[in-house]
C-alpha positions as CSV (number, residue, x, y, z in Angstrom):
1,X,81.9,166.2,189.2
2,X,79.1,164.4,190.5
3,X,79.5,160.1,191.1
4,X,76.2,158.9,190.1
5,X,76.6,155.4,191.9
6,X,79.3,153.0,192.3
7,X,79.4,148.7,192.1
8,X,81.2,146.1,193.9
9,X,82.4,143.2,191.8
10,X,85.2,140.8,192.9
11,X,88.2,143.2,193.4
12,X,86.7,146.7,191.8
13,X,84.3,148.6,191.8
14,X,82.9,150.7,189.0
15,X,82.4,154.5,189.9
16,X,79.9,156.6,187.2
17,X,81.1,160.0,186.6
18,X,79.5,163.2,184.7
19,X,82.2,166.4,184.5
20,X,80.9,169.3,182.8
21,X,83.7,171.5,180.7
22,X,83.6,174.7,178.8
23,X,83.6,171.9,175.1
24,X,80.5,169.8,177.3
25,X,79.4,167.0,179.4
26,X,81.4,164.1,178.9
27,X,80.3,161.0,181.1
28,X,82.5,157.9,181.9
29,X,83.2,154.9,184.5
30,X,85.9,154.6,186.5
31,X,87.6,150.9,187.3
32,X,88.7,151.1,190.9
33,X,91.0,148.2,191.8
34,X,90.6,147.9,195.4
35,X,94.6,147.8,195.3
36,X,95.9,150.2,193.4
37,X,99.6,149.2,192.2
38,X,99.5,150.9,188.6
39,X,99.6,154.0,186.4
40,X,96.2,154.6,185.7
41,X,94.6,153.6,182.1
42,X,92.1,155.9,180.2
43,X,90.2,153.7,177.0
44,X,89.0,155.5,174.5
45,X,85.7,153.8,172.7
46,X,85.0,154.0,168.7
47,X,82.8,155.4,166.6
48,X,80.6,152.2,168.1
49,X,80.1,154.3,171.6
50,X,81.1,150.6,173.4
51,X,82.0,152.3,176.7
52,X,80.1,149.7,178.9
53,X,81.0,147.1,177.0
54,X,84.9,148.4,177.2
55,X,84.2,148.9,180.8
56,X,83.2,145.0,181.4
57,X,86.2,143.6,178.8
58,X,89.2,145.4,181.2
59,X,87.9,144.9,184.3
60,X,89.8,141.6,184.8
61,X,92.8,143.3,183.6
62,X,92.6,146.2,185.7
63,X,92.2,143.7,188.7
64,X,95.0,141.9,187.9
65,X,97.3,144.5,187.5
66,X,95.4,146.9,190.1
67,X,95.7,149.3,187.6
68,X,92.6,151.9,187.3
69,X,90.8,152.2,184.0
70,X,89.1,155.3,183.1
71,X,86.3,154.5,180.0
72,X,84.5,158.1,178.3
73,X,81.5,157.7,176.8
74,X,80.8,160.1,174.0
75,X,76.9,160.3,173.9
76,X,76.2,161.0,170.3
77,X,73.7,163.4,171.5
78,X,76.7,165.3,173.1
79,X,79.3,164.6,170.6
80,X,78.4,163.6,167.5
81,X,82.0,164.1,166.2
82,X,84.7,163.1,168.8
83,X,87.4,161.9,166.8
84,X,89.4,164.6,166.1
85,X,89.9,168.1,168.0
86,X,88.5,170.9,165.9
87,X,86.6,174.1,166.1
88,X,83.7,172.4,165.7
89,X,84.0,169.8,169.1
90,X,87.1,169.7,171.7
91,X,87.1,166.7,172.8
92,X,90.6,167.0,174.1
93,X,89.1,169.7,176.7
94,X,86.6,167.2,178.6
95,X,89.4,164.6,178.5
96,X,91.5,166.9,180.1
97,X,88.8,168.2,182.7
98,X,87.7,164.7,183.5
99,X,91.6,163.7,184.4
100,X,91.8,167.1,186.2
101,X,88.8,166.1,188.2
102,X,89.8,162.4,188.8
103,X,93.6,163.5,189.6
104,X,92.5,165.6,192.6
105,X,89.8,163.3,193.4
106,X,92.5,160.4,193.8
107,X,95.7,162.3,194.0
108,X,97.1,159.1,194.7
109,X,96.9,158.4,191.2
110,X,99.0,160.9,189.9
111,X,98.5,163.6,186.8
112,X,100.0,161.6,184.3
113,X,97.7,158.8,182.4
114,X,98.4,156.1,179.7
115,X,95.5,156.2,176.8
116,X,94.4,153.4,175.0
117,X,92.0,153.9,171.9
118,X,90.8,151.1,169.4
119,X,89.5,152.6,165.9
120,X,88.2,156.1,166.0
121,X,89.2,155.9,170.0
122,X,92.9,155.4,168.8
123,X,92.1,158.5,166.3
124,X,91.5,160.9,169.6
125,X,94.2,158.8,171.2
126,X,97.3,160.1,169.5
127,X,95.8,163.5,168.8
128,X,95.3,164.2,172.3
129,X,99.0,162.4,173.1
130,X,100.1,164.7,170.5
131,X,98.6,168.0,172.0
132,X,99.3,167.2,175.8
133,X,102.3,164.8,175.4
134,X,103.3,166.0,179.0
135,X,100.1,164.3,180.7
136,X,100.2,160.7,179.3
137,X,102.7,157.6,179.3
138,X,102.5,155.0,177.6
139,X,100.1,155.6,173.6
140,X,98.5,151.9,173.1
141,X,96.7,152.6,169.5
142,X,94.8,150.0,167.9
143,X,93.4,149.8,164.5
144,X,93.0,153.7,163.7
145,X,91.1,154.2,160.9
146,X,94.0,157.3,159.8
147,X,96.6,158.8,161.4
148,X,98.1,162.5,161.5
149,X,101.5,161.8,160.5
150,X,104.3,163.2,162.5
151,X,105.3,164.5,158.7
152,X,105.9,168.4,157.9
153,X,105.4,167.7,154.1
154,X,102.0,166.1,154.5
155,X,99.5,168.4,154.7
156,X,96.9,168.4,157.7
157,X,95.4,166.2,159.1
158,X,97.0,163.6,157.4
159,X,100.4,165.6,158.5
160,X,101.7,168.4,159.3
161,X,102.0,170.7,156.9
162,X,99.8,173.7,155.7
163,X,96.8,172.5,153.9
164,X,93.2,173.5,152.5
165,X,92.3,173.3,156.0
166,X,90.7,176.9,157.7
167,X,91.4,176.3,161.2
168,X,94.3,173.8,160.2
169,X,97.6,176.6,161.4
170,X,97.0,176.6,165.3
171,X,96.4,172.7,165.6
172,X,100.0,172.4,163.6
173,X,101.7,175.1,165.5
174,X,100.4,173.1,168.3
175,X,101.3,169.4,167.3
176,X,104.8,170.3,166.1
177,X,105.8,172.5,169.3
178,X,105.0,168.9,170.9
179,X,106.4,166.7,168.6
180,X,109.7,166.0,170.6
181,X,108.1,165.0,173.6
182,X,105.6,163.3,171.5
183,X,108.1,161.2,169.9
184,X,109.6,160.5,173.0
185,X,106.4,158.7,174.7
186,X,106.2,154.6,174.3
187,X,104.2,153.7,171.6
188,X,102.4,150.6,170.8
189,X,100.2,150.1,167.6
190,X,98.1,146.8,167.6
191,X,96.3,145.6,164.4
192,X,94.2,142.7,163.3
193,X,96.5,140.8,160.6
194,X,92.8,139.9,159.2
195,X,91.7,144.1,159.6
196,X,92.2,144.5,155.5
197,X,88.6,145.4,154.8
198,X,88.2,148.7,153.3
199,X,84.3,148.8,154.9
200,X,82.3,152.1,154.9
201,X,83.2,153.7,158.2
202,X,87.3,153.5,156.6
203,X,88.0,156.9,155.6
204,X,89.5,156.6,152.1
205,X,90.7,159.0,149.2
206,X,93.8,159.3,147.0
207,X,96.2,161.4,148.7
208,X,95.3,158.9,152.1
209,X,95.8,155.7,150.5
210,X,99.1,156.6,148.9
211,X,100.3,158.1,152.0
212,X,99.3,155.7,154.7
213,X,97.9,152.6,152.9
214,X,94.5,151.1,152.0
215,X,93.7,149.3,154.9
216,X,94.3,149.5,158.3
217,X,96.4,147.2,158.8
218,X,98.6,148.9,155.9
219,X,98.2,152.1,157.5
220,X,99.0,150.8,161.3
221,X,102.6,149.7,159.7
222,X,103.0,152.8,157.9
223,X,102.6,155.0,161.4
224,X,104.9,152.8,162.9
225,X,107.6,153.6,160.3
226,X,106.4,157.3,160.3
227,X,107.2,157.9,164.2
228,X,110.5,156.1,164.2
229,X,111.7,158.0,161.0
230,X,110.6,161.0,162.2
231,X,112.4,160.3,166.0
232,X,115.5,159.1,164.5
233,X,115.5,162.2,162.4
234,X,115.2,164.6,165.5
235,X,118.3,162.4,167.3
236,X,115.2,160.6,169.5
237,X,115.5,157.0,170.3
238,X,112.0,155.4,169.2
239,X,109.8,153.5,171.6
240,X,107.7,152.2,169.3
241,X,106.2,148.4,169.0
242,X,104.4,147.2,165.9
243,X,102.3,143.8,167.2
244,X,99.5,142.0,164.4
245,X,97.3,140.4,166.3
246,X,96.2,136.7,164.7
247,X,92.9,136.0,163.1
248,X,91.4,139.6,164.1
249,X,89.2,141.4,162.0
250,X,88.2,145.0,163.1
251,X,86.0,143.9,165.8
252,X,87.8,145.3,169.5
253,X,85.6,142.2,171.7
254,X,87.3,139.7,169.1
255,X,91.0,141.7,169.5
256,X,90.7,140.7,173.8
257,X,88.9,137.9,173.6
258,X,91.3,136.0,171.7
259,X,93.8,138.6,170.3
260,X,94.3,139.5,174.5
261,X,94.3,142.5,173.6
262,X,93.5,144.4,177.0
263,X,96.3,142.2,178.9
264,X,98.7,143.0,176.2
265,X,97.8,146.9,177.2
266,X,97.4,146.9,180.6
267,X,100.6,144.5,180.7
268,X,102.0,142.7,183.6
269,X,101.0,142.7,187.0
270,X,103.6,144.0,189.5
271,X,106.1,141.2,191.0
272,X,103.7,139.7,193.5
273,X,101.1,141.5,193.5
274,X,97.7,138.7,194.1
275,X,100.2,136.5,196.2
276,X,100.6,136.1,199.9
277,X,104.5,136.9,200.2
278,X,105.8,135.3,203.4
């Protein structure tokens, strides 16, 4: 790890980061509360690569709630496919090194993260939730393009069954040794109630639509019925919120601008925490 400069704003400061890992060099920005009263946050960006922008829209929130927020950035020229753990990119390995790295840095922090991803950022949210359920909290997913379905019928990735897939049988052995601690994490799914369009970067196909829906908004519902079949089935009390947000479209500055979408994540701020207490 090597911090590449830091700035003061108001109550944080923002700390550059480059960690090298045997999958590659992932780069992000840490949100450092000056009081530090909260699990930490990592954000996962889209396919848009929106870390600064991501970094700017939670810093209020991570103030308020002195909560750190930890924002990747994916260079393209690094990663052109970050979405989804595969032979081809692990992802999931440079997550894991940068939280290492930031963990011992700030062991005040803890080992143990909440993840929030918004579109192809909530695609490598629940897969790496899913692979390491033992190092996150709380799973805030909005507007995934697709899921992998906590389903054994389904075949992979949409579930997680056998498929055509070639390197599909370790990532399921994986994903179902997890599944019970999976299903046992909170989970909150957000979606635009406007996020219907079926635009070009919306993966689409036959077997997809009838399993998880034509939209995203339609296939944000059906993951939320997925995970609490599938929990109730196993004897697992589901944690799992379902919230629309009004008059969003698939656009994450319009889901906190006016969805408040990164206070509805980062959620409260501890019981006096910003007030003098006499």
């Amino acid at each position: 790890m090597r911090p590449m400069s830091a700035e003061t704003f108001q109550r944080s400061t923002i700390e550059r980061l480059r960690v090298a890992s045997s999958a590659g060099t992932l780069h992000a920005r840490v949100i450092r509360p000056l009081l530090i009263r909260r699990r930490p946050l990592l954000v996962l960006h889209g396919i848009s690569r929106n870390a600064r922008e991501l970094t700017q829209l939670f810093r209020k929130e991570a103030e308020r709630t002195g909560r750190p927020v930890i924002v990747p950035h994916f260079k393209q020229k690094d990663w052109p496919h970050f979405q989804r753990p595969s032979a081809a990119a692990r992802p999931d390995q440079a997550i894991l090194e940068l939280l290492n790295v930031i963990a011992a840095t700030h062991p005040e922090y803890g080992r143990n993260f909440d993840v929030f991803g918004h579109s192809g950022g909530a695609q490598l949210a629940h897969r790496l939730a899913m692979l390491y359920p033992q190092r996150f909290g709380t799973v805030s997913l909005a507007a995934a393009g697709w899921y992998c379905l906590p389903d054994e019928s389904m075949p992979y990735p949409y579930g997680l069954a056998p498929g055509e897939m070639k390197d599909a049988v370790d990532w399921i052995r994986r994903k179902r040794a997890g599944l019970d601690a999976y299903l046992r994490l909170p989970l909150r799914i957000y979606v635009g109630d406007e996020d219907i369009e079926r635009d070009e970067a919306l993966r689409t196909g036959a077997a997809l639509d009838a399993g998880q829906g034509r939209t995203r908004r339609d296939r944000a519902h059906a993951y939320a019925r997925a995970v609490r079949g599938a929990a109730e089935r196993r004897g697992i009390a589901p944690d799992v919120t379902m919230t629309e947000l009004p008059g969003c479209h698939h656009d994450v500055e319009q889901s906190i601008t006016e969805g408040g979408l990164a206070r509805l994540v980062t959620g409260p701020a501890p019981v006096g925490f910003g007030r003098t207490l006499s």
